[in-house]
C-alpha positions in Angstrom: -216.5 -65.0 86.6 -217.1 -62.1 89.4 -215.0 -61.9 92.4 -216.1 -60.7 95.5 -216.2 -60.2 99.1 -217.1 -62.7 101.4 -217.3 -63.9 105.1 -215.0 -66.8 106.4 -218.2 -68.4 107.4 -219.3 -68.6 104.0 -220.2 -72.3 102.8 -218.1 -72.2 99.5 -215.4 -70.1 100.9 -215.1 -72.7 103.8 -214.9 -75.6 101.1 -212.5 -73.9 99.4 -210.1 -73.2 102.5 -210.6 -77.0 104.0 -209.6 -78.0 99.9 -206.3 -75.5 100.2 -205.6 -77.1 103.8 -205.9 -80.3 102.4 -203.8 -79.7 99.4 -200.8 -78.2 101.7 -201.1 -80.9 104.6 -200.5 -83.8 101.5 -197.7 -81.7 100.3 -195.9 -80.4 103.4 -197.7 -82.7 106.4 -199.3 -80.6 109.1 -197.1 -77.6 109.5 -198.2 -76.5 106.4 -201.3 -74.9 108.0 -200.8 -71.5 109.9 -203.9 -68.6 111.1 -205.5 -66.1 109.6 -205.4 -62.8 111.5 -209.2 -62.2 112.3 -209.2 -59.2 110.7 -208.4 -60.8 107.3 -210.8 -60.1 104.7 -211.3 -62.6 102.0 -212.4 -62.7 98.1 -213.8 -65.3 96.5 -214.4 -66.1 92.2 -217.3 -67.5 91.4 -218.2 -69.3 88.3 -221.6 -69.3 87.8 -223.1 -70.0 91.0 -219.7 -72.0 92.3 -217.2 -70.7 94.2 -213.9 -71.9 92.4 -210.9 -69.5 93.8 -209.9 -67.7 97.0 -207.4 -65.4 98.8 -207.7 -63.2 101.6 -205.2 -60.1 102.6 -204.8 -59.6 106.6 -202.8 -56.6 108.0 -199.2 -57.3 109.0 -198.7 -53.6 109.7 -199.8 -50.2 108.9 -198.4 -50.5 105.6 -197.9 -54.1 105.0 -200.8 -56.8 103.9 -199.9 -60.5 103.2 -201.2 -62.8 100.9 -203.0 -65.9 102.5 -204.9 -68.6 101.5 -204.7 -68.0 97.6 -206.4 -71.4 96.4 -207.7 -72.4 93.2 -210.1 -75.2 92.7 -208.4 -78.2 90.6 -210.5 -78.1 87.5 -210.4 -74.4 88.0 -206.6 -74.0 87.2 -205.1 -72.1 84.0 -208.0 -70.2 83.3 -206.6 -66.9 84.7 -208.8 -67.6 87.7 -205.6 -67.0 90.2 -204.2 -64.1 88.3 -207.5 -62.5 88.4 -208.0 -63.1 92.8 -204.4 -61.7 92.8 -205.1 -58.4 91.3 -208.4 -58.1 93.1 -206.6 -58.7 96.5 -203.8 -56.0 95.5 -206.8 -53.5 94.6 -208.0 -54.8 97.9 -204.9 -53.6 100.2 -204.2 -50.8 97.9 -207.9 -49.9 99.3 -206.6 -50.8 102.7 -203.8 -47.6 102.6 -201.0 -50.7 101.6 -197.9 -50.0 100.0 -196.3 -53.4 100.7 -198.2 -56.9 99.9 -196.4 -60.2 101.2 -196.8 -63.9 101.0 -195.3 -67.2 101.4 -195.6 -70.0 99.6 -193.6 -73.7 99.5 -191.3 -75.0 96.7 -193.5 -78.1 96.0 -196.1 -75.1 94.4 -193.6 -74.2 91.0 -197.2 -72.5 89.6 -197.6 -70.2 92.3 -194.1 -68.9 92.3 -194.3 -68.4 88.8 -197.5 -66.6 88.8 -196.4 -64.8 91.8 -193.2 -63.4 90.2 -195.1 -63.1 86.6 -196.8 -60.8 88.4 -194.2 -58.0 89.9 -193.1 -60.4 93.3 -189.9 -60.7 93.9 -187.0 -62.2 97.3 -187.2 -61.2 100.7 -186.1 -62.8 103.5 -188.3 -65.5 105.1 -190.1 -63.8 107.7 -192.5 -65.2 110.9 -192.3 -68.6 110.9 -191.2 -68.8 107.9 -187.5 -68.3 108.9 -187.2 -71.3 110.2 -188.7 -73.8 107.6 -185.9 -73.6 104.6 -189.1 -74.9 101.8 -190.6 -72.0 102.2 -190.1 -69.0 99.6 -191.3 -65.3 100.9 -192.1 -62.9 98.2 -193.3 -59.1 98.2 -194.4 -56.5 95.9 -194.8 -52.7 96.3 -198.3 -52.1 95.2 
């Protein structure tokens, strides 16, 4: 598996997204969609010649990234495939001048919250939109 840099246009990065959008909007209805700052830069894994994983870091501040669309592919899953897109994207906004990294994610997703705090995340308080939907857990680490 490599992981690497791609553009949001990107065929398998954009099936991967639409399969994350789909996978929130089944588990939370619409509102579980929000943007991607345009400057967001995402990383993709690909197995073989497939694009299985993704996650992006956009700027929240000079200091701060966030986490957004992490997404693994189904038959992807347990295979480290998510831990590995997680480190890459902290390497990412480490390379970025971060000193922060962010992220929210819903309590119907038990995996990602434990991989997230497996992996040095811990509390904060909900933050954008966030604060007002009670589902939602925020999580930060200091990279």
């Amino acid at each position: 598996m490599i992981i690497e840099e791609r553009p949001l246009t990107d065929e398998g990065l954009s099936a991967l997204v639409a399969a994350a959008f789909a996978e929130l909007v089944a588990k939370y209805g619409p509102e579980g969609r929000s943007g991607v700052h345009p400057r967001a830069r995402f990383l993709v894994a690909v197995s073989g010649d497939r694009a299985v994983g993704c996650g992006a870091v956009q700027p929240v501040d000079e200091a701060t990234g966030e986490v957004k669309r992490m997404y693994v592919a189904p038959g992807h899953r347990r295979r480290g495939v998510a831990r590995s897109l997680l480190e890459a994207l902290e390497d990412l906004a480490r390379s970025q001048g971060r000193t922060v990294l962010r992220l929210a994610t819903g309590h119907l997703q038990p995996e990602a919250l434990a991989l997230y705090r497996s992996c040095g995340y811990e509390p904060i308080p909900p933050y954008g939109k966030y604060v007002e939907v009670p589902t939602t857990s925020c999580l930060a680490k200091r990279l």
